[in-house]
C-alpha positions in Angstrom: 0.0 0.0 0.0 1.4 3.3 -0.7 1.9 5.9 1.5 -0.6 8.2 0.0 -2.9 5.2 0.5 -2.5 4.3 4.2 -2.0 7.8 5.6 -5.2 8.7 3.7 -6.8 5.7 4.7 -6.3 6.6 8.8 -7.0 10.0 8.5 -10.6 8.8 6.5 -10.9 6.0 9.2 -10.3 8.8 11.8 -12.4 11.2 10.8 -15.5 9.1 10.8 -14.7 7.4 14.4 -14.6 11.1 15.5 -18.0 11.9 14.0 -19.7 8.5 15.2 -18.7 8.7 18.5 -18.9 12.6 18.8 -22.4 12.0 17.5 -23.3 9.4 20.1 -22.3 11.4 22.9 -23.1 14.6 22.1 -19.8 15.9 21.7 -16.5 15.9 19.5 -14.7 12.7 19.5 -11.0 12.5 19.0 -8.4 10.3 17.9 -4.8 10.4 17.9 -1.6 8.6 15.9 2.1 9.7 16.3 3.3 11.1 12.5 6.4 12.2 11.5 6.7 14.9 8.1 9.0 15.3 5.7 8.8 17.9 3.1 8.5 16.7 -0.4 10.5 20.2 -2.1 13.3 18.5 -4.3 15.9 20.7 -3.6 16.3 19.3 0.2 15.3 16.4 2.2 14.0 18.6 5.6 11.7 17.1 8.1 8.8 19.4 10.6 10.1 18.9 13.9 8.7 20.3 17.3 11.0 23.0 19.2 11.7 23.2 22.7 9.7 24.5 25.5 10.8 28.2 24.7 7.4 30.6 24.6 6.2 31.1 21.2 9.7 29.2 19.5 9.1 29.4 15.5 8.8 25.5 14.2 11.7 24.4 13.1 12.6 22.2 9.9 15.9 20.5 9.6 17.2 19.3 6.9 17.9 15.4 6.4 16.5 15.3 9.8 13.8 11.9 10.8 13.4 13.0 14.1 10.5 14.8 14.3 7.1 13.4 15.5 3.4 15.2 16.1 0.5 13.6 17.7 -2.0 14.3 14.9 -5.3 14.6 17.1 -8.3 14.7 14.5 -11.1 17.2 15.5 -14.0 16.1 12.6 -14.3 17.2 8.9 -14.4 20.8 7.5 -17.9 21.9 5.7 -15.4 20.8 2.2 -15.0 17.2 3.7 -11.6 17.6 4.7 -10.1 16.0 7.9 -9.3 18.9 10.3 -6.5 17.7 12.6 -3.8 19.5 15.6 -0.4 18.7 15.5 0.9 18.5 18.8 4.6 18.1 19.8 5.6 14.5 21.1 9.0 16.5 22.6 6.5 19.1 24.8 4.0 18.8 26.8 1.1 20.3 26.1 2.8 22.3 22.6 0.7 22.4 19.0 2.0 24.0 15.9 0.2 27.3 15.5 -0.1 29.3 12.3 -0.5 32.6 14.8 -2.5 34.4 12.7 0.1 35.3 10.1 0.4 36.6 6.6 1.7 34.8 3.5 5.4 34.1 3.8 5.2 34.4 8.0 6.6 31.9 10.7 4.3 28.4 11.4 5.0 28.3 15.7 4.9 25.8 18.1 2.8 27.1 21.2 1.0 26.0 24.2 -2.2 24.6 22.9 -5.1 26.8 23.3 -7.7 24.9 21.0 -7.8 27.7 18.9 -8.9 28.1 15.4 -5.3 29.0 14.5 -3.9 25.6 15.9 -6.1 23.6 13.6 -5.3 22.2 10.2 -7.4 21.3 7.0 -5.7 18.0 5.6 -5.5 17.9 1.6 -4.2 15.1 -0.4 -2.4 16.0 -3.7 -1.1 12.3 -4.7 1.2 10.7 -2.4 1.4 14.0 -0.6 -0.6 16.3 2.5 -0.7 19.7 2.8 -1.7 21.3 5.9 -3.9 24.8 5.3 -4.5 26.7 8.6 -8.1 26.9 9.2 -7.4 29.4 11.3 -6.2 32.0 8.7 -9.5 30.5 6.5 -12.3 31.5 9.2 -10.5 34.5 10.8 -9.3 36.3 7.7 -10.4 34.8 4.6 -6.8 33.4 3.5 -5.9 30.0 2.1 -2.6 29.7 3.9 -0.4 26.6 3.6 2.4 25.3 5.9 5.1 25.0 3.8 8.9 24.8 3.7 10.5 28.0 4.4 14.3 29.1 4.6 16.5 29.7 7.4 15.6 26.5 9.2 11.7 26.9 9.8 8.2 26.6 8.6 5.7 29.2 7.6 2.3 29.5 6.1 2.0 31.3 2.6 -0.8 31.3 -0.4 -2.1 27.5 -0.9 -0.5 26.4 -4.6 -0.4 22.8 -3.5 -0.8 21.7 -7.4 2.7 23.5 -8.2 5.0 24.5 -5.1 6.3 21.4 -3.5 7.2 23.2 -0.7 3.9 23.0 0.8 4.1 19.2 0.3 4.8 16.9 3.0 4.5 13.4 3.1 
């Protein structure tokens, strides 16, 4: 099974546990499984990994790096059918990678989780590959904003292009 094919198979398989069971009790259901991402841009091998403890720390991405794992908690499906998730830290406690709000081309962050619209993600599948939009930016300020690879060692969020910029491809 490729990976494409599994990873979208759990998330799908997710998804619908959360909606059954938050249906049956009233409430939102959720499930978690530990993932590790690596980015799919050709031009390095670079791999989302959790920061320290530090307040507010930017989320760091280091190349040839396989050492970075999330606890992808799924919270239900967007109105689009998508798998909305958080991507806690498995390095801190109590830590989720949070899109804070920004503009295209700012810093993704790693900060204490808060349950917030700007710590959620929409999952999208573009062939073997996810990309993670902020739902947060979507709701708040009407922007399609895509984690994605960015220079000097960390992530950001800039303008979804998920069909052409393998930066904001992760897999």
């Amino acid at each position: 099974m490729s990976i494409r094919g599994s990873r979208a198979a759990r998330f799908a398989v997710a998804a619908v546990l959360a909606a059954v069971v938050g249906s049956a009790t009233g409430g939102p259901a959720f499930a978690a499984e530990t993932e590790s991402y690596h980015n799919l841009d050709g031009s390095s091998s670079a791999t989302l990994r959790p920061t320290s403890n530090t307040s507010n720390a930017r989320a760091q991405v280091a190349a040839g790096a396989r050492n970075g794992y999330w606890t992808v908690q799924v919270i239900g499906q967007s109105p689009s059918r998508h798998t909305k998730v958080f991507l806690k830290s498995t390095t801190s406690t109590n830590r989720c990678l949070d899109s804070h709000g920004s503009a295209s081309g700012g810093d993704a962050w790693v900060q204490s989780c808060n349950g917030g619209d700007y710590q959620v993600w929409e999952v999208f599948h573009q062939g073997a590959s996810i990309a993670f939009k902020s739902w947060g930016a979507y709701t708040q300020q009407g922007r399609n904003l895509c984690l994605a690879l960015g220079g000097g060692g960390h992530a950001i969020v800039k303008t979804c292009n998920i069909a052409s910029d393998s930066a904001q491809l992760w897999y």
